[in-house]
PDB file of N, CA, C and O in Angstrom:
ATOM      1  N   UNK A   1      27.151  -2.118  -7.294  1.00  0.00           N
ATOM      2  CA  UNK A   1      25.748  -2.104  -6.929  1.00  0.00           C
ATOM      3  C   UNK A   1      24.935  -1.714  -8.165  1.00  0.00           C
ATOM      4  O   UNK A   1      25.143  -0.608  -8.664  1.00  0.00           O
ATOM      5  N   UNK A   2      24.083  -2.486  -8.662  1.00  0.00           N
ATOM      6  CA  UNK A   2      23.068  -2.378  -9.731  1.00  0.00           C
ATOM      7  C   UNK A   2      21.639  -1.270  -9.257  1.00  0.00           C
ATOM      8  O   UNK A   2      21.127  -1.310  -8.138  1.00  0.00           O
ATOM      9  N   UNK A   3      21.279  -0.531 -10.139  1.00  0.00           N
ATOM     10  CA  UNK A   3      20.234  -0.130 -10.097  1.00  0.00           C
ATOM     11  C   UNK A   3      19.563  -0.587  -9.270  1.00  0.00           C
ATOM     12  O   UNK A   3      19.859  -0.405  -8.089  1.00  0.00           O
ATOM     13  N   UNK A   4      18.510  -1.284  -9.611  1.00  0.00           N
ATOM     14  CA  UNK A   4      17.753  -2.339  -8.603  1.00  0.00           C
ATOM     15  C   UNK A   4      18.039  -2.223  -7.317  1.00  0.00           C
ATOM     16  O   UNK A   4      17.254  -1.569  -6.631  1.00  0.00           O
ATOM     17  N   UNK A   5      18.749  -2.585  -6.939  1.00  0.00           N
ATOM     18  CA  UNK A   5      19.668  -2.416  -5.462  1.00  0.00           C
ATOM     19  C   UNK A   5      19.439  -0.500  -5.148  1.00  0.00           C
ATOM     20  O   UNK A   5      18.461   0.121  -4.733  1.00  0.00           O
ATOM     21  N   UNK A   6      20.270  -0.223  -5.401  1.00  0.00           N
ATOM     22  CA  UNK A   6      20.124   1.543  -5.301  1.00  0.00           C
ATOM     23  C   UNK A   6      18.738   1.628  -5.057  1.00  0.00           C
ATOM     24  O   UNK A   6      18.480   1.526  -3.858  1.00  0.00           O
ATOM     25  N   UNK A   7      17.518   1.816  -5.971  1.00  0.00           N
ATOM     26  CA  UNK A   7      16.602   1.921  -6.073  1.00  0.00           C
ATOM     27  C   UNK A   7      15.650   1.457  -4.930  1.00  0.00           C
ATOM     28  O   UNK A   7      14.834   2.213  -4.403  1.00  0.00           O
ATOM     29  N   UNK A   8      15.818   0.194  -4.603  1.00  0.00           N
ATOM     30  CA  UNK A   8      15.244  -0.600  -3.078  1.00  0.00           C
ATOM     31  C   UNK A   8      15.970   0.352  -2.027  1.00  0.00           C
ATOM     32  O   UNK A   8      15.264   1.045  -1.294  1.00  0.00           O
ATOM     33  N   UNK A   9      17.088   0.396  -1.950  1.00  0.00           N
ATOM     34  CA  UNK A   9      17.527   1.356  -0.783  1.00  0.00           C
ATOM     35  C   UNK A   9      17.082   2.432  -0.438  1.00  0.00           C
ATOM     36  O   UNK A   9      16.766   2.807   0.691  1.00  0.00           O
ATOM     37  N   UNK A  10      17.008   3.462  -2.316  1.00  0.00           N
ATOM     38  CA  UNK A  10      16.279   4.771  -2.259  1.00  0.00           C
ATOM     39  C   UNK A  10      14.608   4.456  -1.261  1.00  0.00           C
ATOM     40  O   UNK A  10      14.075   5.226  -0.462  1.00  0.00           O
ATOM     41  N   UNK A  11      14.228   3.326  -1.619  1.00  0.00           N
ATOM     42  CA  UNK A  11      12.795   3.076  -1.403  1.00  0.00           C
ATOM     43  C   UNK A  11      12.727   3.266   0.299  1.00  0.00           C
ATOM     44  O   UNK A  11      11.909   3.891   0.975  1.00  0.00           O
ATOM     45  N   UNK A  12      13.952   2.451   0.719  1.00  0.00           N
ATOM     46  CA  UNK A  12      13.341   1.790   2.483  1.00  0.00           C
ATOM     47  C   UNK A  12      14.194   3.417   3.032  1.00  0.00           C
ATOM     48  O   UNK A  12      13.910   3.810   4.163  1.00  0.00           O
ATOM     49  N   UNK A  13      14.819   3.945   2.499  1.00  0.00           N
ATOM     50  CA  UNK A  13      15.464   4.797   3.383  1.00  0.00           C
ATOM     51  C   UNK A  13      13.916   5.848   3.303  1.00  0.00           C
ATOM     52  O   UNK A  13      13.378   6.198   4.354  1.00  0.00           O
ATOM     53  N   UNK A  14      13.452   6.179   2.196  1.00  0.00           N
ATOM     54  CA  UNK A  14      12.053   7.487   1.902  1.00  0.00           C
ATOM     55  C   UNK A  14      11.238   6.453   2.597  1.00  0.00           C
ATOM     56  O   UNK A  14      10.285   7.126   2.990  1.00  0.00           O
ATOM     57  N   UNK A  15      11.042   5.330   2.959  1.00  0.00           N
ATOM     58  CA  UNK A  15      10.006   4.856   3.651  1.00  0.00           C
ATOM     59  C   UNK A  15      10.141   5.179   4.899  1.00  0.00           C
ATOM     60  O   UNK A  15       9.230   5.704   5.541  1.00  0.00           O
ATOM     61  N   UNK A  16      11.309   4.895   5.387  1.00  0.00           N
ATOM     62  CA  UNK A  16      11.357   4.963   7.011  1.00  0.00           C
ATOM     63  C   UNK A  16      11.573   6.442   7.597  1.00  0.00           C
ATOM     64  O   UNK A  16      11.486   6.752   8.785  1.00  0.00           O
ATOM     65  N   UNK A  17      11.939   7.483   6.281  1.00  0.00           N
ATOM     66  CA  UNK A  17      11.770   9.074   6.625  1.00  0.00           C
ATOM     67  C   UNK A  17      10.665   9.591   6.911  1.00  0.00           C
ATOM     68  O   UNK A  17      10.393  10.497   7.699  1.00  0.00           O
ATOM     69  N   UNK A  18       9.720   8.683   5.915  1.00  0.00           N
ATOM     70  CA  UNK A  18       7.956   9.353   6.181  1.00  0.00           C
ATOM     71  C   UNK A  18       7.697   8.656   7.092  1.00  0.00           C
ATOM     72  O   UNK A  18       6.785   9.256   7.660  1.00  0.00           O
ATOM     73  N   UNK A  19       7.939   7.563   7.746  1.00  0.00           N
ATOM     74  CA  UNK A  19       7.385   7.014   8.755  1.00  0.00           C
ATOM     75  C   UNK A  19       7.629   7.638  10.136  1.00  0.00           C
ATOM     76  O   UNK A  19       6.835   7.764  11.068  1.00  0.00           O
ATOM     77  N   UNK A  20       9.074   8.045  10.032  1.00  0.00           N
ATOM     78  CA  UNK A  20       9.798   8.756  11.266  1.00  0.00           C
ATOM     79  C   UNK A  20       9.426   9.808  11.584  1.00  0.00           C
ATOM     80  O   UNK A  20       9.214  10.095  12.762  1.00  0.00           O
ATOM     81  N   UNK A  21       9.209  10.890  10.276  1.00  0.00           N
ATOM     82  CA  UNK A  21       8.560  12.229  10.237  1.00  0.00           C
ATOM     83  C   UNK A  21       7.107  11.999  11.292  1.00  0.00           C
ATOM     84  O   UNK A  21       7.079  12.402  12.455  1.00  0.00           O
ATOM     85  N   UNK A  22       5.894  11.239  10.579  1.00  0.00           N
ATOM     86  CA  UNK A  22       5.243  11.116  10.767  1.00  0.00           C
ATOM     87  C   UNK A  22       4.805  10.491  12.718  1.00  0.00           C
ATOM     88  O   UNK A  22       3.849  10.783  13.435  1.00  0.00           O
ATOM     89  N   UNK A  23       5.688   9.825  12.901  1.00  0.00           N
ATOM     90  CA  UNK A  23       5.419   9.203  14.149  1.00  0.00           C
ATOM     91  C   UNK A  23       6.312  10.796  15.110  1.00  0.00           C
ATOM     92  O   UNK A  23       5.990  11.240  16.212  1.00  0.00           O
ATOM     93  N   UNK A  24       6.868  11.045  14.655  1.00  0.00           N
ATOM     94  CA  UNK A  24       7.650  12.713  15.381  1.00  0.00           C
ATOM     95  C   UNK A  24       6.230  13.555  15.791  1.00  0.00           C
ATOM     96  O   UNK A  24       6.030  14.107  16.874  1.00  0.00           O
ATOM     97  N   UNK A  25       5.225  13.502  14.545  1.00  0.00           N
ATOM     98  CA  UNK A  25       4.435  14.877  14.797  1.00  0.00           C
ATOM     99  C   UNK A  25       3.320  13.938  15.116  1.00  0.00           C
ATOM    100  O   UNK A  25       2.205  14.459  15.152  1.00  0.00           O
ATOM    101  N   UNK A  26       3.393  12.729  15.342  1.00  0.00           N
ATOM    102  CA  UNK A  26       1.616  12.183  16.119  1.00  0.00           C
ATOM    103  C   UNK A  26       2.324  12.043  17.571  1.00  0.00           C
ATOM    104  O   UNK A  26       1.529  11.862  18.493  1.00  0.00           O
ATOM    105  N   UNK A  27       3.473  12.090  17.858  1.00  0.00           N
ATOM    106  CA  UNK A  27       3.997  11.939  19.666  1.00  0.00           C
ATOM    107  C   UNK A  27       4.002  12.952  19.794  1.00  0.00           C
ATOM    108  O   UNK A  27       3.160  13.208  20.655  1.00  0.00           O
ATOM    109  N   UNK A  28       4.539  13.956  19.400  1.00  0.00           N
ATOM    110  CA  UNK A  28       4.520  15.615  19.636  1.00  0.00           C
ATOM    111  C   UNK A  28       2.973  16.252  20.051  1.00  0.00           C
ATOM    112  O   UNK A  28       2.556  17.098  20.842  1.00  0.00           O
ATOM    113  N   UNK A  29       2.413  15.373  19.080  1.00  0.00           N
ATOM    114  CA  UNK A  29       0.625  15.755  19.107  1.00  0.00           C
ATOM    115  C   UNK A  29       0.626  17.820  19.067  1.00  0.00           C
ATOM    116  O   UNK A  29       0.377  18.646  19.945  1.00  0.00           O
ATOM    117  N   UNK A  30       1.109  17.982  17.327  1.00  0.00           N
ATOM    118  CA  UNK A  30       1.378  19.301  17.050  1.00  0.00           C
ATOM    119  C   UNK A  30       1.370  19.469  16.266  1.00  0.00           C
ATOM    120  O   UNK A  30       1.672  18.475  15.605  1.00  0.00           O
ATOM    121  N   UNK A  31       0.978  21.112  15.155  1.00  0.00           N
ATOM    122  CA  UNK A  31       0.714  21.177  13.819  1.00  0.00           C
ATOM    123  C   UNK A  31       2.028  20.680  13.153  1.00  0.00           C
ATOM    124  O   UNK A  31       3.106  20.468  13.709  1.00  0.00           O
ATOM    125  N   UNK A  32       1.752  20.563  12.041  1.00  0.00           N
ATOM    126  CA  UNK A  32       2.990  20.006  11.400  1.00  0.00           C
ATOM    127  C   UNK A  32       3.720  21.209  11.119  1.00  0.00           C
ATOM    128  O   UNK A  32       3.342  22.351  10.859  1.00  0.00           O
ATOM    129  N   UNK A  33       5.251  20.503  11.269  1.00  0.00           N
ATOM    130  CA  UNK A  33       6.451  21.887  11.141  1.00  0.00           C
ATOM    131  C   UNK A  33       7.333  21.495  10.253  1.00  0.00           C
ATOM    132  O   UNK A  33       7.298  20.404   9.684  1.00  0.00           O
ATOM    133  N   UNK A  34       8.298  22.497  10.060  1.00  0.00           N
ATOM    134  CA  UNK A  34       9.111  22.324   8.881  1.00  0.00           C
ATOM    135  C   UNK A  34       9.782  21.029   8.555  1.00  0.00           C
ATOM    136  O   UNK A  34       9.719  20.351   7.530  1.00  0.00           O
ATOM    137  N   UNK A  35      10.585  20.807   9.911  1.00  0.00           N
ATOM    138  CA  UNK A  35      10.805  18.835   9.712  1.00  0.00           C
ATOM    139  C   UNK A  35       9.926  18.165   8.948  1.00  0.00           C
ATOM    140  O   UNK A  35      10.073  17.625   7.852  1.00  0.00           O
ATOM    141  N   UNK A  36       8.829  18.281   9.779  1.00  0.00           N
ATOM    142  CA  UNK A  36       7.249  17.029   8.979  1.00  0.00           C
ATOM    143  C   UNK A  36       7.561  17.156   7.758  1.00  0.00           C
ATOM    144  O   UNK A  36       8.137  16.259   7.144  1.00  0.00           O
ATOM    145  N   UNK A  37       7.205  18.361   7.198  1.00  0.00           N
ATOM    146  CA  UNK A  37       7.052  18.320   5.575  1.00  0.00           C
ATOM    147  C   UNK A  37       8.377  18.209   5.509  1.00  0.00           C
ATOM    148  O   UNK A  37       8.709  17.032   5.364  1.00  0.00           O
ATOM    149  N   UNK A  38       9.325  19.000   5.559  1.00  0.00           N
ATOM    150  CA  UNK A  38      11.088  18.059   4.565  1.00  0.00           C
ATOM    151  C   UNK A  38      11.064  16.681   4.804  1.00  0.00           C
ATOM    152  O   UNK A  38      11.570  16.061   3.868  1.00  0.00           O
ATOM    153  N   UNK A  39      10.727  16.096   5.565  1.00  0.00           N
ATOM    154  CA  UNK A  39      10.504  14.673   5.824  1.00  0.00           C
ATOM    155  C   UNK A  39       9.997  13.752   5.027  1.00  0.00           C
ATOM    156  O   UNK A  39      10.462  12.698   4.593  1.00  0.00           O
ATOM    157  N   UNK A  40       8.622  14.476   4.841  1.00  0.00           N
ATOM    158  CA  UNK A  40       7.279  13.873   4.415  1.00  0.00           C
ATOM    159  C   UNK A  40       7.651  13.909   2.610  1.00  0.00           C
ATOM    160  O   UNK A  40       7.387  13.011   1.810  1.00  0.00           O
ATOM    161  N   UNK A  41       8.231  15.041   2.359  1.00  0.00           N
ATOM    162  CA  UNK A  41       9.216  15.474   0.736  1.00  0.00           C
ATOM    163  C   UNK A  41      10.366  14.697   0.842  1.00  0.00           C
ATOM    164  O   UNK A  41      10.304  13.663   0.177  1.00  0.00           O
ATOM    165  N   UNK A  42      11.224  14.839   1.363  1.00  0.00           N
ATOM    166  CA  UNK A  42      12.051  13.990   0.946  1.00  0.00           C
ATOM    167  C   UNK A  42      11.941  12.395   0.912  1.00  0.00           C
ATOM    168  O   UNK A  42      12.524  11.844  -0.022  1.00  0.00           O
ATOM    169  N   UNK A  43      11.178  11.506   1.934  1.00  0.00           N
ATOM    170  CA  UNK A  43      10.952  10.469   1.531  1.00  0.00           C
ATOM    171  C   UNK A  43       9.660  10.040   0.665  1.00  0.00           C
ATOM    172  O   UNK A  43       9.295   8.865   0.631  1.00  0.00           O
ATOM    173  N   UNK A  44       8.968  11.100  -0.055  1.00  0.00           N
ATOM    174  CA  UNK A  44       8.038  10.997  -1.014  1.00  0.00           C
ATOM    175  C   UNK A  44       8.969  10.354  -2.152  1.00  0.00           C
ATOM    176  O   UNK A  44       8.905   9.235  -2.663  1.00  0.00           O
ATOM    177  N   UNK A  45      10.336  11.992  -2.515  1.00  0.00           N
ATOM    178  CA  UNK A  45      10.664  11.982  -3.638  1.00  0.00           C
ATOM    179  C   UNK A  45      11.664  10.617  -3.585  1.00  0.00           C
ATOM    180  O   UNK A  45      11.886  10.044  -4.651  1.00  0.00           O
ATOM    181  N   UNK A  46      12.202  10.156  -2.468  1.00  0.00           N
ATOM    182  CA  UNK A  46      13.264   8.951  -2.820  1.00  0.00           C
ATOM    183  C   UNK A  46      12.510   7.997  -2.717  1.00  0.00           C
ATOM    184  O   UNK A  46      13.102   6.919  -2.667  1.00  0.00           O
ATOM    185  N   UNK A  47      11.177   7.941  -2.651  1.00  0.00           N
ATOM    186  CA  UNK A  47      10.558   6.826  -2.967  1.00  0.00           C
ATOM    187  C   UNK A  47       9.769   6.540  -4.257  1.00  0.00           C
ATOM    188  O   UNK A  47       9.348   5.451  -4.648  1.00  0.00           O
ATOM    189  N   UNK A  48       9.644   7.924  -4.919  1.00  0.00           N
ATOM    190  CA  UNK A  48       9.211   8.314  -6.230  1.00  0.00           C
ATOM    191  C   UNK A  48      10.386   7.742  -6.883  1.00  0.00           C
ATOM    192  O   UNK A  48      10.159   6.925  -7.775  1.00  0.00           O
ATOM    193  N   UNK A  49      11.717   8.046  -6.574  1.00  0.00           N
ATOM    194  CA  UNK A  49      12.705   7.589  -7.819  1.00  0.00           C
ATOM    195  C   UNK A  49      13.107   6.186  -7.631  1.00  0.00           C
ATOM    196  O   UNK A  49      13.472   5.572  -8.633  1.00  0.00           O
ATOM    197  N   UNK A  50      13.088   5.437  -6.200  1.00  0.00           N
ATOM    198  CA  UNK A  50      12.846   4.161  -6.424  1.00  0.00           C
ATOM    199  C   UNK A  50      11.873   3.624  -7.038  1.00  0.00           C
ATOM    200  O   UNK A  50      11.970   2.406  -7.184  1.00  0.00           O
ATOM    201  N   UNK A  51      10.801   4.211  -7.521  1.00  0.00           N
ATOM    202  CA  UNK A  51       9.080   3.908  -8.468  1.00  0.00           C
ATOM    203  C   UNK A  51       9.435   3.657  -9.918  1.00  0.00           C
ATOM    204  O   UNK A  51       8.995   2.769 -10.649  1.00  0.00           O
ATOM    205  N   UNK A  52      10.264   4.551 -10.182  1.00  0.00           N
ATOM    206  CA  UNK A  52      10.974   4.776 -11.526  1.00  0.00           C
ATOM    207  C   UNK A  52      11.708   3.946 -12.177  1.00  0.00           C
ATOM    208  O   UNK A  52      11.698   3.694 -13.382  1.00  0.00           O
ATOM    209  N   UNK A  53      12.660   3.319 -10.940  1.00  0.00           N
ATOM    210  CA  UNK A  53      13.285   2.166 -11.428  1.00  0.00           C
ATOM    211  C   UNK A  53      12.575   0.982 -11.925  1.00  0.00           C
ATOM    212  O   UNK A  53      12.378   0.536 -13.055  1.00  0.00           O
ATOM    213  N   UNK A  54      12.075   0.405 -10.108  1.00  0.00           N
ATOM    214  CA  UNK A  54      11.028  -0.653 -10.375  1.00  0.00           C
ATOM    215  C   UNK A  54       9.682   0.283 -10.508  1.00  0.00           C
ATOM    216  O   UNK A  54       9.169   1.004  -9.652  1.00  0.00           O
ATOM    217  N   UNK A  55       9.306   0.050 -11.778  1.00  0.00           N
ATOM    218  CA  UNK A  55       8.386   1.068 -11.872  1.00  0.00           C
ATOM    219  C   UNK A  55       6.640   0.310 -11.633  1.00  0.00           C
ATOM    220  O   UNK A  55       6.158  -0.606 -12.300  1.00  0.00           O
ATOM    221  N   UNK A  56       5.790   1.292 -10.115  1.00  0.00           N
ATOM    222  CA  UNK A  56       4.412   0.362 -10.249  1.00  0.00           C
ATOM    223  C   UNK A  56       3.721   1.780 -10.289  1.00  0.00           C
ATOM    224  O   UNK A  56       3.755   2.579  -9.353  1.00  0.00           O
ATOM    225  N   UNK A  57       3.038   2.001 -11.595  1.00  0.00           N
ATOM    226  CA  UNK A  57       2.243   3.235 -11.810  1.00  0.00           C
ATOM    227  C   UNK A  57       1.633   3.906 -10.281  1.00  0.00           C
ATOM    228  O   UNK A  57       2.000   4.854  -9.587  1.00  0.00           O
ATOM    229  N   UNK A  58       0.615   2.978 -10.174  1.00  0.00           N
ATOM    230  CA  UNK A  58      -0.242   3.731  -9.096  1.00  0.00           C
ATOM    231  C   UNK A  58       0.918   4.283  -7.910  1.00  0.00           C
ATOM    232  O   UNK A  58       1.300   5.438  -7.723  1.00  0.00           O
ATOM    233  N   UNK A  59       1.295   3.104  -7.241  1.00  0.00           N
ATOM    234  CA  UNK A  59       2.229   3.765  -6.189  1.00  0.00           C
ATOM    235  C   UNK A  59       3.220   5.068  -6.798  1.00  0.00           C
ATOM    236  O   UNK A  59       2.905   6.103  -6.211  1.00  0.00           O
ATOM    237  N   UNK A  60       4.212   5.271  -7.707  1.00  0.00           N
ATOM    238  CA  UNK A  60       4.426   6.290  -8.059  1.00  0.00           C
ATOM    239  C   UNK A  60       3.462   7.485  -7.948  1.00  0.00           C
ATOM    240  O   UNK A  60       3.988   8.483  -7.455  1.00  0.00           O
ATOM    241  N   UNK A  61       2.451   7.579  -8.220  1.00  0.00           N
ATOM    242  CA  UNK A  61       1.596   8.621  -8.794  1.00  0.00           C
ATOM    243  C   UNK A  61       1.270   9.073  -7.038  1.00  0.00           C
ATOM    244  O   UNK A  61       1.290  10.253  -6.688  1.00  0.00           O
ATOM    245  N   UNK A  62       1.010   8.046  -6.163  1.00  0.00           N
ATOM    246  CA  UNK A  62       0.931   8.386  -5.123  1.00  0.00           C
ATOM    247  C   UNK A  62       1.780   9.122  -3.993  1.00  0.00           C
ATOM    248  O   UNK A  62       1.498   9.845  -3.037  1.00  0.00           O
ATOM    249  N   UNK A  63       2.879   8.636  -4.512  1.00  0.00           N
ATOM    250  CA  UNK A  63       4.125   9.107  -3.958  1.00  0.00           C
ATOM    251  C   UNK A  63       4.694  10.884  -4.757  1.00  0.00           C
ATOM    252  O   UNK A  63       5.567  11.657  -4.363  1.00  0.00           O
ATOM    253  N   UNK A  64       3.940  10.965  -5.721  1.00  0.00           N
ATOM    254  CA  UNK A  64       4.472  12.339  -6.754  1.00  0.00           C
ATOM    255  C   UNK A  64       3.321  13.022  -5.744  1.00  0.00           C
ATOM    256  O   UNK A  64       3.549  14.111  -5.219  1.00  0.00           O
ATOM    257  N   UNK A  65       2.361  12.469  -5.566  1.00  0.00           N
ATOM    258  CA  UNK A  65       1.017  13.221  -4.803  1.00  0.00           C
ATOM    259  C   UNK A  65       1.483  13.961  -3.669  1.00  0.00           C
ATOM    260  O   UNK A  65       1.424  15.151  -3.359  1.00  0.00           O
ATOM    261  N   UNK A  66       2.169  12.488  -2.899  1.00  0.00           N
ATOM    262  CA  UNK A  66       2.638  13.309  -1.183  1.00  0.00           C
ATOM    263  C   UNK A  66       3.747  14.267  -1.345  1.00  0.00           C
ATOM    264  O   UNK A  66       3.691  15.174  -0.514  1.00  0.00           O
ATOM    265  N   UNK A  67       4.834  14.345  -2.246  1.00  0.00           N
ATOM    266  CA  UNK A  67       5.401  15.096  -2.416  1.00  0.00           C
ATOM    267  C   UNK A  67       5.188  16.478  -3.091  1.00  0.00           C
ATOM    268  O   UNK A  67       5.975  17.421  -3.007  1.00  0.00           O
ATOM    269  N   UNK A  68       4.099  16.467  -3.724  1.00  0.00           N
ATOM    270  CA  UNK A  68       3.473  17.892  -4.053  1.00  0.00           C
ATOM    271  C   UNK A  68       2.919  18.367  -2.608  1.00  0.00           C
ATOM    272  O   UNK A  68       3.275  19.443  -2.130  1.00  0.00           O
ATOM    273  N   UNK A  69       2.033  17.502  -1.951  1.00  0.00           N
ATOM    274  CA  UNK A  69       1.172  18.385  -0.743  1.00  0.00           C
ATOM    275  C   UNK A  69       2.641  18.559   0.252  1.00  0.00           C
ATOM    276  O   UNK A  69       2.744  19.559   0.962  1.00  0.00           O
ATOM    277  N   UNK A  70       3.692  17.554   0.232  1.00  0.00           N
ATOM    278  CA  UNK A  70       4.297  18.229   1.518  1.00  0.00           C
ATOM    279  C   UNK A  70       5.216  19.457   0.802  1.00  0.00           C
ATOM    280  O   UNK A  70       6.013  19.988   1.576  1.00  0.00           O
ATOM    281  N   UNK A  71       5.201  19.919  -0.445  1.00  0.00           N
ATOM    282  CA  UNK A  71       6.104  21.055  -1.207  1.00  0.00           C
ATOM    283  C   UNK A  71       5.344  21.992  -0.630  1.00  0.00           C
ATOM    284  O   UNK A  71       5.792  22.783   0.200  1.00  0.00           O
ATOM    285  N   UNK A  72       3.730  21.964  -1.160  1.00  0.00           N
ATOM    286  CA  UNK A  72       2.919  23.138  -1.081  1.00  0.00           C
ATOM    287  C   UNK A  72       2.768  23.491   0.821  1.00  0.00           C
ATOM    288  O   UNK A  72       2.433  24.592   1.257  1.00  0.00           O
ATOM    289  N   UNK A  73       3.092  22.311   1.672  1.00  0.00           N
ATOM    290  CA  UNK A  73       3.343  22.649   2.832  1.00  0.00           C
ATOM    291  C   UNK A  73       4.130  23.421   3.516  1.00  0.00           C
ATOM    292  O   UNK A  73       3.896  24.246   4.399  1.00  0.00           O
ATOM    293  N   UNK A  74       5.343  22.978   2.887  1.00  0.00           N
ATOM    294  CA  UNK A  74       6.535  23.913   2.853  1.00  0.00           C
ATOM    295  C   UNK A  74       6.563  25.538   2.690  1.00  0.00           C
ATOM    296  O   UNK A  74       6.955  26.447   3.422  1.00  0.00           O
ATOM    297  N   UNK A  75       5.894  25.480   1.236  1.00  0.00           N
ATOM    298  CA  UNK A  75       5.803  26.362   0.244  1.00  0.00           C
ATOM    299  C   UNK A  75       4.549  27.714   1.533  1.00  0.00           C
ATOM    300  O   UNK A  75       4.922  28.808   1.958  1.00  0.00           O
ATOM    301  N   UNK A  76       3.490  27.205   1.730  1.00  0.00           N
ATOM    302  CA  UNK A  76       2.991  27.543   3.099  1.00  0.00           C
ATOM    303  C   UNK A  76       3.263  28.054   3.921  1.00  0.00           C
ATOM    304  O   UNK A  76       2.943  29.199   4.240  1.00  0.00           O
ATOM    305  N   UNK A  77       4.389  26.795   4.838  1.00  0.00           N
ATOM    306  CA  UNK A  77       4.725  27.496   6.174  1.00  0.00           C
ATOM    307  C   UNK A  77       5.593  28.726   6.220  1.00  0.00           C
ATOM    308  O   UNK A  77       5.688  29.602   7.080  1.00  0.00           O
ATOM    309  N   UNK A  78       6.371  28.508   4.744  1.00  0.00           N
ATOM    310  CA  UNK A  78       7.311  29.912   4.214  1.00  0.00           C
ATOM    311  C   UNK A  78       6.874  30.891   4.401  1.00  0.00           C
ATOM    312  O   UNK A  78       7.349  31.650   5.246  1.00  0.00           O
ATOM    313  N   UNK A  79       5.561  31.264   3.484  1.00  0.00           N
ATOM    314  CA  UNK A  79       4.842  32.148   3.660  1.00  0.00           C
ATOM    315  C   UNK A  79       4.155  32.629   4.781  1.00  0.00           C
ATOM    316  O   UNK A  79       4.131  33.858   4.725  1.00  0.00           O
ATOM    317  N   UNK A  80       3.431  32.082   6.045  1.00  0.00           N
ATOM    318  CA  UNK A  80       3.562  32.064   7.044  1.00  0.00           C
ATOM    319  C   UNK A  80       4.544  32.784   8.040  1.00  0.00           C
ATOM    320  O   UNK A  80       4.121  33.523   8.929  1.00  0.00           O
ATOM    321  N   UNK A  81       5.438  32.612   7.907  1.00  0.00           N
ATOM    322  CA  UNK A  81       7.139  32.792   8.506  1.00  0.00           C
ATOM    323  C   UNK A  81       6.988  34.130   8.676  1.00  0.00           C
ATOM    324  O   UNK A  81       7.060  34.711   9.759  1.00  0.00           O
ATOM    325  N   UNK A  82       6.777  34.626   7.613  1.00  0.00           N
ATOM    326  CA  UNK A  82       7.534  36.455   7.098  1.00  0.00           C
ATOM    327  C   UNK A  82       6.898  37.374   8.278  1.00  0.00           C
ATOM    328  O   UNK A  82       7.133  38.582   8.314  1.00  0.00           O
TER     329      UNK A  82
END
């Protein structure tokens, strides 16, 4: 399996995580919880490193974006927790 390949996979698997995440917490109709954001992060970042391969600036930059706000979400609800 070539790059390329890997890379498309990395892409549809972080696509269909944020999508899944996302459709979890609009049926739930509830603040977002720790799932959402590991969700919302992890298919940011495997869609960030599929960006890398086939690389398209903007979408990358967008995808580094959602994965900072769902870190600092994280990073949040942590704090929260205690």
């Amino acid at each position: 399996m070539n790059a390329d390949t890997l890379a498309n996979i990395a892409g549809f698997v972080g696509a269909v995580i944020i999508l899944g995440g996302f459709a979890r917490q609009t049926l739930k109709e509830a603040a977002p919880d720790l799932l959402y954001h590991l969700a919302n992060f992890a298919g940011a970042s495997l869609l960030a490193i599929s960006l890398v391969i086939n690389f398209n600036l903007p979408a990358l930059l967008l995808e580094l974006a959602w994965a900072g706000i769902a870190l600092f979400g994280l990073v949040q609800l942590k704090w929260t927790c205690k």
